[in-house]
N, C-alpha and C positions, 0 to 999 in steps of 0.2 A: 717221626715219619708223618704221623698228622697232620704237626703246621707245617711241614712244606707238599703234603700233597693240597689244603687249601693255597698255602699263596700260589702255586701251580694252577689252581682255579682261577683266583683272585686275576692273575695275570692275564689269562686267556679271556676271560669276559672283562675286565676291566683297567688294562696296561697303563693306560694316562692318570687314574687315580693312584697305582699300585708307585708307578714313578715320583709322582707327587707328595704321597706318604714318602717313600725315599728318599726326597729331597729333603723334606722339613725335619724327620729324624736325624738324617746327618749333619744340619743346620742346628737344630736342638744339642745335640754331643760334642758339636763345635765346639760349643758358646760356653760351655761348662768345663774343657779342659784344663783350663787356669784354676779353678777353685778346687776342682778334685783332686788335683798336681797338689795344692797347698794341703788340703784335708788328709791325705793319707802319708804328708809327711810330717805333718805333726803327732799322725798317729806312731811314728819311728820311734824309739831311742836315739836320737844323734840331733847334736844341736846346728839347728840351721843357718847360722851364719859361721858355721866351721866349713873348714875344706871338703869332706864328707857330703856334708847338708850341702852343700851348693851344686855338688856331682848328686846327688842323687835328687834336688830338683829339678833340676838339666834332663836328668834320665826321666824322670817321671811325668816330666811335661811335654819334652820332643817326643818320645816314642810313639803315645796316642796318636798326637799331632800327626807327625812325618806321614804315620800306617793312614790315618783317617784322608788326609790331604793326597794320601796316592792313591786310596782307594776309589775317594770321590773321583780323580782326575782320569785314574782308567779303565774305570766305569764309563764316565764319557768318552773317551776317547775309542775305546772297545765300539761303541756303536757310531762314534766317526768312521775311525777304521775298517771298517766292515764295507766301504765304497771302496778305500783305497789299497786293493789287491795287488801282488808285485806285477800281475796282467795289466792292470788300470794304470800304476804307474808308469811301466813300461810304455804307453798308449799315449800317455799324456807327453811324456818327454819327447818321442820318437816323432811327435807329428812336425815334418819339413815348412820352415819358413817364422817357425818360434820366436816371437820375440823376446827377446830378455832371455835367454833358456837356462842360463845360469840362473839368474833371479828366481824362477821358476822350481828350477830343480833344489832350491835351495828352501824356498818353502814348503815345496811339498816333503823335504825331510821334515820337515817340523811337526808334520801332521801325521807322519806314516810311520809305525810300529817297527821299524828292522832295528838290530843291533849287529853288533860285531861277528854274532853265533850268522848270519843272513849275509854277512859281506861276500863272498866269495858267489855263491848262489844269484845274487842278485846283478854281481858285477857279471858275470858270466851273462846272464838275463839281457842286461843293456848294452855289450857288445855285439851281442846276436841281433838287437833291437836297431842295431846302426845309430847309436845316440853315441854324442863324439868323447873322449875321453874326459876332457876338462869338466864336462857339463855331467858325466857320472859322477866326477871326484866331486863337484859342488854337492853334489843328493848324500855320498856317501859321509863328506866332512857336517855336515849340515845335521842329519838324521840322529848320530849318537848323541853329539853336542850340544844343540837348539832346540832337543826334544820339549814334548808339551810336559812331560814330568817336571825337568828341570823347569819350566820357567813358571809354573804353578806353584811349588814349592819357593820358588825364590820369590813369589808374588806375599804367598804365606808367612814368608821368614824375614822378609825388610823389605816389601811394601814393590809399588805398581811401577814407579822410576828403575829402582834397580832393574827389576825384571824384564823393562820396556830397553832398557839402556842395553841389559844381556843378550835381549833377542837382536836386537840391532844391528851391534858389534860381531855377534856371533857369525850372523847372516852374514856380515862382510867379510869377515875371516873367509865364510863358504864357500861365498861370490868368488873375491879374486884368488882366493889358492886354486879354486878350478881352475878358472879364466888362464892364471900365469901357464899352469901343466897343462894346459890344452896349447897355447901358445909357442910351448915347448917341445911341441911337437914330441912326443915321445911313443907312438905307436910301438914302435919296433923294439920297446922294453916291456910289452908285453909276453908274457911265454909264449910260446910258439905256438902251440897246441889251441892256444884262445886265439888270437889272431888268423887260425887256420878255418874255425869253425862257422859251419853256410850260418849264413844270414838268415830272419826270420820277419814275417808282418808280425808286428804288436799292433792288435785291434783290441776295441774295447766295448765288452758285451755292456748291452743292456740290461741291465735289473731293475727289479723294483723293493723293496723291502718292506713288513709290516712294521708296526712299531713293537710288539710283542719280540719277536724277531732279533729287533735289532737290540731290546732290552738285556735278551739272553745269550747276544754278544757283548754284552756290556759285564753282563754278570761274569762269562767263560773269561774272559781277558783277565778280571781280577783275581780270579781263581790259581789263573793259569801265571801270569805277571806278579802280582804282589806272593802269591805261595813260592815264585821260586825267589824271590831277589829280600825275600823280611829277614834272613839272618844277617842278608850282608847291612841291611838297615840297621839293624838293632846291635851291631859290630861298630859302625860308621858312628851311633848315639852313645855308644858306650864310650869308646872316642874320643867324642868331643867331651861326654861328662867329664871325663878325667881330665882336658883340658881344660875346662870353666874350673873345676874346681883347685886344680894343686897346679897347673903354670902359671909363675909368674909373670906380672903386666909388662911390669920393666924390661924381663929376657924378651918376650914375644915382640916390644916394640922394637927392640936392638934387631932380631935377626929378622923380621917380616915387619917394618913400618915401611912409611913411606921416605924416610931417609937411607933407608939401606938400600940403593938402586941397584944393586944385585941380586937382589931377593929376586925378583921375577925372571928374570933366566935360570935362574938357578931352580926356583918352583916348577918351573916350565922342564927342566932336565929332571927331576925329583918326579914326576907325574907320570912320566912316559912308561918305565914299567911299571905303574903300577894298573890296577882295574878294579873298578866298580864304576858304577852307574850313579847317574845325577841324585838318586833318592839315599843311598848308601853313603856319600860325600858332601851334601851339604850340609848336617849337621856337625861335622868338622868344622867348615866353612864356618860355621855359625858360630862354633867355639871360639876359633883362633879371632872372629872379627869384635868379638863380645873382650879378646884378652890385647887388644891395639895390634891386630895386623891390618895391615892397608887391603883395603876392598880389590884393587885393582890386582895388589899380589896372591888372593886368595882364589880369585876365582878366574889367574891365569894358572893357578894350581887345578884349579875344579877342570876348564876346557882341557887341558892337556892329560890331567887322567881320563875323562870320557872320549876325548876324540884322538887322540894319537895312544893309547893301551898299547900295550906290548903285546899281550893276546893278540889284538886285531891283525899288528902287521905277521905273526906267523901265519893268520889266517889268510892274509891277503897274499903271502908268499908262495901261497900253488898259481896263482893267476899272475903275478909280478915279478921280473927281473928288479936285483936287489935296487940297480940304479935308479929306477920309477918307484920304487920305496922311498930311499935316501931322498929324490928330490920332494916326494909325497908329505913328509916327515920334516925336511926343512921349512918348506915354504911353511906349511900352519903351524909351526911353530912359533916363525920367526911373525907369522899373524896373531899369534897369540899373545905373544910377548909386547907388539905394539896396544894391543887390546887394553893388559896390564895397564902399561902406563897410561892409556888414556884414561882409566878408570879413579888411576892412582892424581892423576891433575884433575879431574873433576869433583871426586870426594876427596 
């Protein structure tokens, strides 16, 4: 109770040093991951170049990692976030004469905190908002997908290319799966009930925010994000241990290299029911690419469990006739699967 009624103090009189200790401390724990991963598994019974010792250096050096690498990111991201209210975006999308609105809509998923638990709620939001259908589905495709978790962590896990190449790709998926479903005119496959509902001004107040303020959104977001999603992390790392350690190379290159061209539609059908989020699946990702799966087929695996879940579409099935589903569902897939392979021709 003590040190947090001072750093309570610390923070109120002094927020940019209190930040900057923060920074260097998490900077400091970084840097030491790898050696303490080694030193506590020497302290084990189990020899480390057995299948055993290789999953449980796996586990003992991602888990930090994964938790410290999310924590730092939605920390920041918590006091980005804190500008970009479903009101704000709303505001930004809605304004007539947009250019690029796709383009648009597809960054600001990148930046903005919704998930699948937010899809319905928000889509509801941007028909009210008179924002056109294709140019929601870019925000909606864009958001799970291209978030700033994922591409932090994949900045983390194999470096600035990958990550630069993920956002890229992903954003194009976002772009024209809107663009096509907007093209497609599909109004009238929305339920009845939302296409009936008055229209609304989405305006966008002004605020202003302190830095203290915006720290203690930084802090709630972690609280509130990494507290609910660390089982399915340390499920996702368990995972993959077991993959680094006991799959072998030779099976994993047969059914997921890059000679098996079936591997990625088939990843891409394998992903769909399932769920979890970017922080939860890329230690998979990590395994399988560490045991010869093709980069391109792993992580048309990763986009099709974060952006097409099964969760999501029941969620989206109060607002959506099945057929604006189905076509919802084809097109980013079949964008997804193009993804694959181009990941799979460039690595």
């Amino acid at each position: 109770m003590c040190h947090s009624v001072l750093l309570q103090r610390a923070l109120l009189r002094w927020p940019a040093i209190v930040l900057l200790v923060g920074g260097v401390v998490w900077v400091a724990l970084y840097s030491l991951l790898y050696p303490l991963s080694v030193a506590l598994l020497s302290l084990l019974p189990v020899d480390q170049r057995s299948p055993a010792g290789q999953a449980l250096q796996f586990f003992l050096y991602d888990t930090p990692k994964v938790l410290l690498l999310l924590t730092g990111v939605v920390f920041v991201m918590g006091m980005v976030n804190s500008y970009f209210t479903p009101e704000r975006t709303r505001a930004v999308l809605a304004r007539p004469g947009v250019i690029g609105s796709h383009i648009l809509a597809a960054l600001l998923g990148v930046v903005t905190p919704f998930c699948s638990c937010s899809a319905v709620p928000l889509f509801i939001g941007f028909v009210q908002a008179g924002i056109p259908l294709g140019v929601t589905f870019s925000f909606l495709i864009a958001a799970p997908m291209v978030n700033e978790v994922a591409l932090v962590l994949l900045f983390g896990l194999f470096g600035w290319q990958i990550a630069l190449l993920y956002l890229v790709m992903g954003l194009a998926v976002a772009m024209v799966s809107g663009w096509v479903i907007g093209k497609l005119n599909m109004t009238l496959y929305l339920e009845d009930w939302v296409r009936e509902m008055p229209r609304v001004d989405a305006h966008m107040a002004r605020e202003t925010f302190l830095l203290v303020e915006l720290i203690k959104q930084g802090a709630r977001a972690v609280r509130e994000i990494v507290g609910r999603v660390w089982p399915f992390i340390l499920a996702g790392i368990a995972a993959g241990a077991l993959i680094h350690g006991y799959v072998p190379e030779n099976m994993m290159v047969s059914i997921m290299g890059k000679q098996a061209w079936w591997s990625i539609p088939l990843a891409v059908a394998a992903g769909v029911p399932m769920y979890a989020n970017a922080a939860g699946i890329l230690p998979v990702v990590q395994a399988l690419l560490a045991k010869g799966a093709a980069l391109g087929t792993v992580l048309a695996f990763m986009m099709s469990v974060t952006a097409l879940s099964l969760p999501e579409m029941v969620i989206l099935r109060k607002v959506l006739k099945l057929r604006l589903i189905a076509t919802f569902t084809g097109v980013v897939a079949c964008g997804i699967v193009l993804v694959g392979y181009v990941f799979n021709a460039l690595f």
